[in-house]
N, CA, C and O atoms as a GROMACS GRO file, in nm:
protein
  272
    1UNK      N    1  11.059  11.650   7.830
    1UNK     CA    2  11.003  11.698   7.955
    1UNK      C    3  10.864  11.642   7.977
    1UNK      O    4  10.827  11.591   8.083
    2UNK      N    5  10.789  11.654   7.866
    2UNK     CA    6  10.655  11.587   7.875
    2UNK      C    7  10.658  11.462   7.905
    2UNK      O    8  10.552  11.425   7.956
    3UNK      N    9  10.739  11.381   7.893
    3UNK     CA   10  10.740  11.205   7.865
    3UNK      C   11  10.800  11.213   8.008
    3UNK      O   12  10.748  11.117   8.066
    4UNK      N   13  10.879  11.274   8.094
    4UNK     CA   14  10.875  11.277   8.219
    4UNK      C   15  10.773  11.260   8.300
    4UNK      O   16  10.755  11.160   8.370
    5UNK      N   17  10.687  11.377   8.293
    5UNK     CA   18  10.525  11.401   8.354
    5UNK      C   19  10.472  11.245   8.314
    5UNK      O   20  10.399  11.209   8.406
    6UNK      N   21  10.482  11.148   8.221
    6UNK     CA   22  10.443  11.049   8.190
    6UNK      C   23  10.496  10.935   8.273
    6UNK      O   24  10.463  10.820   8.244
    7UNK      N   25  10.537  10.948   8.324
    7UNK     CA   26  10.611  10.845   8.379
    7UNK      C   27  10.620  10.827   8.522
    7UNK      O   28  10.679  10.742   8.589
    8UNK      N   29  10.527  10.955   8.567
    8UNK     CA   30  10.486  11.000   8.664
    8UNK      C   31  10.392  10.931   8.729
    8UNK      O   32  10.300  10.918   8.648
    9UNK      N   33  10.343  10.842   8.904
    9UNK     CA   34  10.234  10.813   8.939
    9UNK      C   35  10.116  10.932   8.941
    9UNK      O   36  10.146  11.050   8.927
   10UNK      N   37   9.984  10.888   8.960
   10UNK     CA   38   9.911  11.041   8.984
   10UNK      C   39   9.944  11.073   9.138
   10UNK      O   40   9.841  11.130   9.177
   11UNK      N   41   9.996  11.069   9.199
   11UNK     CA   42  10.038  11.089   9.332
   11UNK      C   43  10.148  11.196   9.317
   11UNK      O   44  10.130  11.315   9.343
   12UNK      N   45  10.250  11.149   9.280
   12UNK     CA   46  10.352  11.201   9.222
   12UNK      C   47  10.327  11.319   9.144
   12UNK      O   48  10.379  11.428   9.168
   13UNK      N   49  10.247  11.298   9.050
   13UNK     CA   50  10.186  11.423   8.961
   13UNK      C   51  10.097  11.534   9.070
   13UNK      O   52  10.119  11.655   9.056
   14UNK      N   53  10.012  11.496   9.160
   14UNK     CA   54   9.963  11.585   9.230
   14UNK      C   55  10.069  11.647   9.287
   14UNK      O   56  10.082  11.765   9.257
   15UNK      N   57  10.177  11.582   9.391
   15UNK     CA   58  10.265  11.658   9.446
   15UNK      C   59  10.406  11.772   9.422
   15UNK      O   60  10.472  11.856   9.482
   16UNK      N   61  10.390  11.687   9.250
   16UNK     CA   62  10.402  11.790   9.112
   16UNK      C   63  10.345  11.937   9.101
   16UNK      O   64  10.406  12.042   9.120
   17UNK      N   65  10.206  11.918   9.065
   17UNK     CA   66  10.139  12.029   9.022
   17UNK      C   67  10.168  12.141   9.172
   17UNK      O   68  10.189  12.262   9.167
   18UNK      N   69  10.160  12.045   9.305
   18UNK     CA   70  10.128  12.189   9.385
   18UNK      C   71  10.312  12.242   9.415
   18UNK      O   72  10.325  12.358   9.455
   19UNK      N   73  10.384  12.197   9.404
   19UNK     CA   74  10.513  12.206   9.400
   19UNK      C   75  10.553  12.358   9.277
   19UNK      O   76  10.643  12.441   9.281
   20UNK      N   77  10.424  12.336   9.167
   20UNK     CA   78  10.471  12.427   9.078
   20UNK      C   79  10.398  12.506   9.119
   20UNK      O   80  10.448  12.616   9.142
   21UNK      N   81  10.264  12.487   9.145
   21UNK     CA   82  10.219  12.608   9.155
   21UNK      C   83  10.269  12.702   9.270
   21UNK      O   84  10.267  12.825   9.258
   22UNK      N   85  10.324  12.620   9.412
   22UNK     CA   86  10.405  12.720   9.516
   22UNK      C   87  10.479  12.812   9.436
   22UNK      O   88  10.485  12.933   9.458
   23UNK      N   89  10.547  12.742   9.326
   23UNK     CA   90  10.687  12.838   9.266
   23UNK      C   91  10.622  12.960   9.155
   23UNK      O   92  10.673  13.072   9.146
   24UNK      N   93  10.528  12.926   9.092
   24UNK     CA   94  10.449  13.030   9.038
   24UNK      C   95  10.409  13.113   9.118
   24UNK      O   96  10.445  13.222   9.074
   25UNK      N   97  10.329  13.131   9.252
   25UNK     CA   98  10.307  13.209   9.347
   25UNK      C   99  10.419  13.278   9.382
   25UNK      O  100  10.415  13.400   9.400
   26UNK      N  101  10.516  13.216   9.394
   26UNK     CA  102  10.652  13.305   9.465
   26UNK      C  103  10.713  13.404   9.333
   26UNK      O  104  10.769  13.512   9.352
   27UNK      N  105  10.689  13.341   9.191
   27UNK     CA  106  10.699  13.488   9.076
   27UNK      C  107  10.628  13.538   9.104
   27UNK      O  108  10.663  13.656   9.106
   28UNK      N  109  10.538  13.527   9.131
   28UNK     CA  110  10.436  13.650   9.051
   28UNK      C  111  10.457  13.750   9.206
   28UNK      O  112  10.470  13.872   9.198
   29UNK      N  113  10.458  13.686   9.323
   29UNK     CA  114  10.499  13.801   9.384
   29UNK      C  115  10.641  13.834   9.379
   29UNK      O  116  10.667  13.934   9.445
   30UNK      N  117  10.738  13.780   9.323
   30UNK     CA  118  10.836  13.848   9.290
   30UNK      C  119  10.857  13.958   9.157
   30UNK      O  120  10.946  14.043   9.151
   31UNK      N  121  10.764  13.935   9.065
   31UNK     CA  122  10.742  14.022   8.952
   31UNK      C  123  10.659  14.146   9.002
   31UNK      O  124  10.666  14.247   8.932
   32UNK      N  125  10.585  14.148   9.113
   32UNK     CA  126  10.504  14.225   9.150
   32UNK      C  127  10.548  14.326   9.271
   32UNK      O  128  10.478  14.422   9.303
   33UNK      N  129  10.635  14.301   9.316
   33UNK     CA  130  10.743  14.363   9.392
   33UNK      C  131  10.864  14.426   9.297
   33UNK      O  132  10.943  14.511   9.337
   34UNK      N  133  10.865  14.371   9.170
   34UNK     CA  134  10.954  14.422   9.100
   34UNK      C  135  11.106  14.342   9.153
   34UNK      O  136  11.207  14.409   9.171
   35UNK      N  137  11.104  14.222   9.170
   35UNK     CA  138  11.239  14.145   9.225
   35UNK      C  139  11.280  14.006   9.102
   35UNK      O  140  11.378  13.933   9.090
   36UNK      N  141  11.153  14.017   9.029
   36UNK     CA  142  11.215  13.925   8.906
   36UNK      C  143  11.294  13.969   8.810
   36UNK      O  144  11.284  14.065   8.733
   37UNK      N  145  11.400  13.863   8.828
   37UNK     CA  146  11.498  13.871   8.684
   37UNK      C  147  11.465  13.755   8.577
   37UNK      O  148  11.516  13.766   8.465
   38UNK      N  149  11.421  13.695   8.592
   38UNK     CA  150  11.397  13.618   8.495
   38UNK      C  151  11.231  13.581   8.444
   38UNK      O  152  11.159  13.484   8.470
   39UNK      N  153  11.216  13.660   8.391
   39UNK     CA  154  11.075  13.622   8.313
   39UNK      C  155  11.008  13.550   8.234
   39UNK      O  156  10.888  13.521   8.236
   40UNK      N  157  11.100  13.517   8.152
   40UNK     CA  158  11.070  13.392   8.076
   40UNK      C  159  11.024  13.306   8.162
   40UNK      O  160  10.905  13.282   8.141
   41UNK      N  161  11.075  13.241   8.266
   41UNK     CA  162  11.035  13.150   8.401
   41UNK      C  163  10.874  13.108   8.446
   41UNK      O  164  10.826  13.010   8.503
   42UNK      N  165  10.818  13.233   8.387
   42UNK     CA  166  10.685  13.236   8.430
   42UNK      C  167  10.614  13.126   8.326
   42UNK      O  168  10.537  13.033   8.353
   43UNK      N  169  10.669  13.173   8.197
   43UNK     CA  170  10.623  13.116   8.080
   43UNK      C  171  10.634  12.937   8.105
   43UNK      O  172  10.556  12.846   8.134
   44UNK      N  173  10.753  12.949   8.079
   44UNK     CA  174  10.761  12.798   8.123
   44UNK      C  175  10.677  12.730   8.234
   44UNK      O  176  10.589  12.647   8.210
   45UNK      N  177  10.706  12.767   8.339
   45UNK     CA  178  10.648  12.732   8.495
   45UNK      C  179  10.468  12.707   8.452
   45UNK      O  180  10.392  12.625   8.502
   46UNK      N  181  10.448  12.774   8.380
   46UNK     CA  182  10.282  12.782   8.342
   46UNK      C  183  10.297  12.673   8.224
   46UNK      O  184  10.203  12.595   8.210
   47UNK      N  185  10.371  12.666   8.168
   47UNK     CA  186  10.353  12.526   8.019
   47UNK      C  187  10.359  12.390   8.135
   47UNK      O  188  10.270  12.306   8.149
   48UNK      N  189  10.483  12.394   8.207
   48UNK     CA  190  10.484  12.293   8.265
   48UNK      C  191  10.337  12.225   8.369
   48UNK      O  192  10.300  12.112   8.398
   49UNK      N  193  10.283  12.372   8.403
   49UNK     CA  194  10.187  12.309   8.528
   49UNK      C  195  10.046  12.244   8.361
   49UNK      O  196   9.995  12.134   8.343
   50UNK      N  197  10.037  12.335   8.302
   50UNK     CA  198   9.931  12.211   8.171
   50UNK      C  199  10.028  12.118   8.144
   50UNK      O  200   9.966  12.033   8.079
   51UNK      N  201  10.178  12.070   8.155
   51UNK     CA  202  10.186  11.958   8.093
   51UNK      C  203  10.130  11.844   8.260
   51UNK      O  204  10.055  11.747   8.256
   52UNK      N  205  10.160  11.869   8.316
   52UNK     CA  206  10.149  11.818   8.409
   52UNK      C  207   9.970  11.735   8.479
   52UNK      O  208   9.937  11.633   8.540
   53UNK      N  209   9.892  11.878   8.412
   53UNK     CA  210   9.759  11.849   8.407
   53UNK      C  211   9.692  11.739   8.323
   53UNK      O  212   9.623  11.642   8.354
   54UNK      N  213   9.738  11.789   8.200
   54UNK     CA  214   9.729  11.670   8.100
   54UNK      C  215   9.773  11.556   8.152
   54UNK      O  216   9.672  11.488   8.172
   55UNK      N  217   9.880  11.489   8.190
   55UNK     CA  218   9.970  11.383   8.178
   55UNK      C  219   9.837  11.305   8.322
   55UNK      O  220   9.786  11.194   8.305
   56UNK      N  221   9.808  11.392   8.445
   56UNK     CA  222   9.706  11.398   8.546
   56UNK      C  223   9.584  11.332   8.452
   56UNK      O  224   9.565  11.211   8.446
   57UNK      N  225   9.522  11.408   8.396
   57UNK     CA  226   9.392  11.392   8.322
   57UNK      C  227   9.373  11.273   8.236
   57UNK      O  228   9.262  11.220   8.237
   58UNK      N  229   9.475  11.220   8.153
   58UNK     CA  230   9.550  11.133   8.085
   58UNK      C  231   9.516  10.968   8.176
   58UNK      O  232   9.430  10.881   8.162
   59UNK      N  233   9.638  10.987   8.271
   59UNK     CA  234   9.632  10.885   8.344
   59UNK      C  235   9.468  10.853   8.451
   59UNK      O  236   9.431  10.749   8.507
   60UNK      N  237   9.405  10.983   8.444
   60UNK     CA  238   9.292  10.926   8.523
   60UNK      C  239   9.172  10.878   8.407
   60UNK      O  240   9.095  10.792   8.451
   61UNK      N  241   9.153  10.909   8.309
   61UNK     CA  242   9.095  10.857   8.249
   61UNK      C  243   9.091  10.705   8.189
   61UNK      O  244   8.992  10.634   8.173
   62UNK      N  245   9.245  10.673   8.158
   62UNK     CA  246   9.291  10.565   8.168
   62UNK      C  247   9.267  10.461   8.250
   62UNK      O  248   9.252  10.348   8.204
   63UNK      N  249   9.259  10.491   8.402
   63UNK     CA  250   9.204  10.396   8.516
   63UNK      C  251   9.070  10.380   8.516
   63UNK      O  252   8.997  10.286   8.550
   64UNK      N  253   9.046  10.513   8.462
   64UNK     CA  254   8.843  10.456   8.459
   64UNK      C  255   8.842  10.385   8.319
   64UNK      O  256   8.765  10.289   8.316
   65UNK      N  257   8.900  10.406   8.221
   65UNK     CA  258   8.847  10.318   8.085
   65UNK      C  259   8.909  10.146   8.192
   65UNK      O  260   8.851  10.044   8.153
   66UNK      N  261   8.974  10.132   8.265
   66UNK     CA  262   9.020   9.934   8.307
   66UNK      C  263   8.996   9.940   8.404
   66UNK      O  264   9.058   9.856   8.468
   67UNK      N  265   8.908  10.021   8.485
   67UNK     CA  266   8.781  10.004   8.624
   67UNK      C  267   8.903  10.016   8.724
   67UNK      O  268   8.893   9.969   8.838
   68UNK      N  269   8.996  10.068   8.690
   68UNK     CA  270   9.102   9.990   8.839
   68UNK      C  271   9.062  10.163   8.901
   68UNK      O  272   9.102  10.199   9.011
   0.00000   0.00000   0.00000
């Protein structure tokens, strides 16, 4: 899953991260209404948005170490 996020443009990765975070917003008001069945979901959904950051952080540092 991680080596996915890798393979990712940072474009792609931005439209990533806010993609997850919409879906994290829509648990937590579904946990908060009491309409989630699946909880674990959250867990994940939150590993994925740091893998995603990293893989982000990763690749931008990378462009500044070869000036591009």
């Amino acid at each position: 899953m991680a080596s996915d996020f890798n393979t990712l443009s940072l474009d792609q990765l931005d439209d990533q991260l806010v993609k997850l975070k919409k879906e994290q917003f829509n648990l937590r008001f579904q946990r908060a209404s009491g309409q989630l069945e699946n909880t674990a979901r959250i867990r994940l959904l939150r590993r994925d948005i740091a893998r995603v950051k990293t893989a982000a952080r990763q690749k931008r540092a990378g462009s500044a170490k070869t000036g591009a």
